[in-house]
N, C-alpha and C positions, 0 to 999 in steps of 0.2 A: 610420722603422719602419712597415711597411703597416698597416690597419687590423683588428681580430682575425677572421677566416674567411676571408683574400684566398685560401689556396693552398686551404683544402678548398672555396671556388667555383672557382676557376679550373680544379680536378681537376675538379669537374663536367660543367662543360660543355665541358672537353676530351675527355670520353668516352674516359677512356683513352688517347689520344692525348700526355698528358703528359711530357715531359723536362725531368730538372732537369739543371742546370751540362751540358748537352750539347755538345762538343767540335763549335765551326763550322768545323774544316777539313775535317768530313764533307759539308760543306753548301757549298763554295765550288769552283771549278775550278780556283782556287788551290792550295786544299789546304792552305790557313795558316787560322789564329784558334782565338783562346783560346774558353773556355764562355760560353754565352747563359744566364742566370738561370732561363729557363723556353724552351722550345721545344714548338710542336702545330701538327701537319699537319692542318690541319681539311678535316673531309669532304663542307661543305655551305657555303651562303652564310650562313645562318640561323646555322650554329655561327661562320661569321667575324663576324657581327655580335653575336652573345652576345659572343664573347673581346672583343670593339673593345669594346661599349659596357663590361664590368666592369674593363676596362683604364684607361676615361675613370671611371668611378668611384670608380677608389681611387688614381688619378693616377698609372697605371705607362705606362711607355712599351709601348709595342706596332710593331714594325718589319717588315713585311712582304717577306720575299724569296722568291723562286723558284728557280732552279736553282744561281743566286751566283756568275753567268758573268762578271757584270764587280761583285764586289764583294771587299774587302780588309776582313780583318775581323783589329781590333786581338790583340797577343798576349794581353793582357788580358781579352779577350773583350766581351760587348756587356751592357749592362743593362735587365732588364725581359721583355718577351713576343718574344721572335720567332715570327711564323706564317708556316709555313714550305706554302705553297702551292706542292704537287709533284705526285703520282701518285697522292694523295689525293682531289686535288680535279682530274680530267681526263678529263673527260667529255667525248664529241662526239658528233654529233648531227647528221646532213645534213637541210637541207631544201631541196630541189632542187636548185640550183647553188651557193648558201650551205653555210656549216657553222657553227655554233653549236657553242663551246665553254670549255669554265671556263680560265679565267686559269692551272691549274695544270698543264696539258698541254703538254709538251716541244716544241718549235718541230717540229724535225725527223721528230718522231712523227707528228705535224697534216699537216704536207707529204707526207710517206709514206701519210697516210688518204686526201689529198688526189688523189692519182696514183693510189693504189687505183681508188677510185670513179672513176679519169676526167673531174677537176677539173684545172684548170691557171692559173697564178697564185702558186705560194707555191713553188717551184722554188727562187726566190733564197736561199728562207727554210732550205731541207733540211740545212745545215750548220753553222747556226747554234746556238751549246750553249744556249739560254737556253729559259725558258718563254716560253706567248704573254703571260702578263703582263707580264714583264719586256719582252717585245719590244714592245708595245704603249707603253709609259712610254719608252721609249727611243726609238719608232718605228726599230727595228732595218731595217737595209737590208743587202745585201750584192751585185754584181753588176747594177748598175743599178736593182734592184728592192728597195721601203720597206712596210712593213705600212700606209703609210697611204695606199696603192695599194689595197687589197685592204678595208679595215677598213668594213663600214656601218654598225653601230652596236658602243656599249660599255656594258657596264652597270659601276656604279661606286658604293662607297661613299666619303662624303663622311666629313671627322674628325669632325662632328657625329653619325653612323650615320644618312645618309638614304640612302637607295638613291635613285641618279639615273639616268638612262639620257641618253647623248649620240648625236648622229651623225658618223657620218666627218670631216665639215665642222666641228662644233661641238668635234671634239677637239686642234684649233689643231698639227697637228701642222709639225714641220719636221726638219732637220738632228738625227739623236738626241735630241729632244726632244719633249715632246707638254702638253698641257694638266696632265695629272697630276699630277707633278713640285711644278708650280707652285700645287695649289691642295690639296696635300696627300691627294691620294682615291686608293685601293687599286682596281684593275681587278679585277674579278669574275670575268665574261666578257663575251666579243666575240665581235661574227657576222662573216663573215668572206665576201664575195660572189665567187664565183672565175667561170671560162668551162669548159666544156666540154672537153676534148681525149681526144687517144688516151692509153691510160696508156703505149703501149710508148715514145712518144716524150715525155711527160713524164717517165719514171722515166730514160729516156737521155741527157735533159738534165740531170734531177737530177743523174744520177754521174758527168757531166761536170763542172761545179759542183766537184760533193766530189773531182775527181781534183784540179781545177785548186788545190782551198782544203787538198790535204795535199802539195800538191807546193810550194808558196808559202808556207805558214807553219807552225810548231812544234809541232805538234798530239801530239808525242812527250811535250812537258813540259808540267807545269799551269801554267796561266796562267790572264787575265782577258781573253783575246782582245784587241783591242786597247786600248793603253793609253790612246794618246790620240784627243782630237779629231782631225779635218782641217782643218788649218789653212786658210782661204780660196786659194785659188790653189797651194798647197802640199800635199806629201804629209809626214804625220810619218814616217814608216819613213826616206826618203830624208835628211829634214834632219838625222836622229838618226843615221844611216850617214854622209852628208858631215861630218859635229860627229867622226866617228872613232870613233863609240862602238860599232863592233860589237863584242860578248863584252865590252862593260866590264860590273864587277859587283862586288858588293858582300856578299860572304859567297854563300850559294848563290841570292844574287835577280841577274838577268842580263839584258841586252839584246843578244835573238837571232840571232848570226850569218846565221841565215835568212831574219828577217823583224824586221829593228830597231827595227819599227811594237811588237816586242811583251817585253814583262819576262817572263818565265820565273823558275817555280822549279826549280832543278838539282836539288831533293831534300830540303834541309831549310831552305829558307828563312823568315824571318821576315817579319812585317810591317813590322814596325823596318826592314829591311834591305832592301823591297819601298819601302816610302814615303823611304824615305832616298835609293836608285836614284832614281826617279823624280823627286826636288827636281830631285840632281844633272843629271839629262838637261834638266831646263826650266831650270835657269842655266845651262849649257854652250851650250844652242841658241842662247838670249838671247842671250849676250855674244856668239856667232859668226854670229848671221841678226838680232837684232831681232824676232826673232818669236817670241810667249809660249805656247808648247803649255798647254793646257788639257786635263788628264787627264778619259778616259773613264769611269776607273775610280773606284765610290763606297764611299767608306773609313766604317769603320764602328767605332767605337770607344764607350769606358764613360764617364758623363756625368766630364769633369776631366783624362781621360786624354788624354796626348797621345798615345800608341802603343801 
């Protein structure tokens, strides 16, 4: 049982921002999961740091996601604070060839500023569903091109509430993976150092890009974009198609006749039924290639819960 004044602080300094039991299949591209305990769009860093440290005070969880491009959030729902860093917090800000911007601005939107001004550099990034935060923790790539191409520095809260500032280098980035992850800290913002170009032939590569990424994957159905890792030397889409699994599915969660890389919900699927999918494709590979897909997608469940 929290301690007595947890919700009338927490309304505080959410400044109105507050949701209780809010339904996370508003919050995911899934389009599945049960209610988050408490949900606030905070509008500053300052208000992210008030929510983290009363969160670390009264020992409630606090789970930060962005646009919940690759996240699976149990039927159950999640326990504790989600701060849900969107449209709230998406501020940008050129400074000569650079752009400086908050963790909660849409990839694609950044890219689209990016081309405006006649920056070039973040093209790969225009179709990408996620925030730059998320993109940054993930080091999102698409078409040759990785955020930690473009990234010069981050700013970063540590789970202690220190504000830290990294550089491109010091944020150990690799393969969908980045420093982050690993040492538990929430991306603020990042400056982002691009080149100069024309915008008419930036923006024509852009929708070159978005022709080639809606003619190639499922962009009709919600999903988590891709499900899995790349396997070293391997494509997952291909081994999950050679394994035969195109259109296999499991209530309405499905592995996409158009792009096998990816689980689709047909319309009412479950987490249950999304996580249950997804075992079945990593033992079916297994026993037919020896090779263990490691999902990209981060499942998000209530502390006990298995689904």
């Amino acid at each position: 049982m929290k301690q007595q004044g947890w919700e009338e602080k927490l309304e505080k300094v959410a400044g109105g921002m507050l949701k209780r039991q809010e339904p996370m299949k508003n919050y995911t591209t899934f389009r599945i999961g049960g209610a988050a305990d408490y949900l606030i769009s905070p509008r500053s860093i300052e208000q992210i740091e008030e929510i983290a440290a009363l969160c670390r005070e009264y020992g409630t969880g606090c789970t930060v996601i962005g646009n919940g491009s690759n996240l699976l959030v149990s039927d159950s729902g999640v326990d504790g604070v989600i701060l849900h860093l969107g449209n709230e917090f998406s501020k940008v800000r050129q400074e000569g060839e650079c752009l400086l911007a908050q963790a909660g601005t849409a990839l694609s939107a950044l890219a689209r500023k990016a081309a405006f001004l006649g920056l070039s550099g973040l093209e790969f990034a225009s179709g990408i569903p996620g925030t730059l935060g998320g993109a940054v923790v993930m080091n999102a790539g698409a078409y040759g091109g990785e955020m930690a191409q473009v990234i010069k520095r981050v700013t970063l809260l540590s789970k202690e509430g220190e504000r830290i500032e990294l550089s491109g280098e010091e944020m150990q980035f690799g393969y969908r993976k980045s420093i982050v992850s690993e040492m538990g800290y929430t991306v603020l913002e990042a400056e982002l150092c691009l080149k100069e170009g024309e915008r008419a032939v930036i923006e024509g590569q852009m929708a070159e890009l978005n022709a080639k990424r809606r003619e190639k994957q499922p962009l009709e159905y919600p999903s988590a974009g891709s499900t899995f890792q790349r396997p070293v030397g391997h494509f997952a889409g291909k081994l999950i198609m050679d394994a035969g699994l195109a259109g296999f599915r499991i209530g309405d969660a499905q592995v996409s006749e158009k792009h096998c890389g990816f689980v689709i919900n047909r319309g009412n699927a479950t987490a249950k039924e999304v996580k249950e999918l997804i075992e079945k494709i990593q033992q079916i590979v297994y026993e037919k290639t020896g090779i263990r897909l490691e999902p990209e997608v981060r499942y998000l469940c209530r502390e006990g819960a298995g689904g």
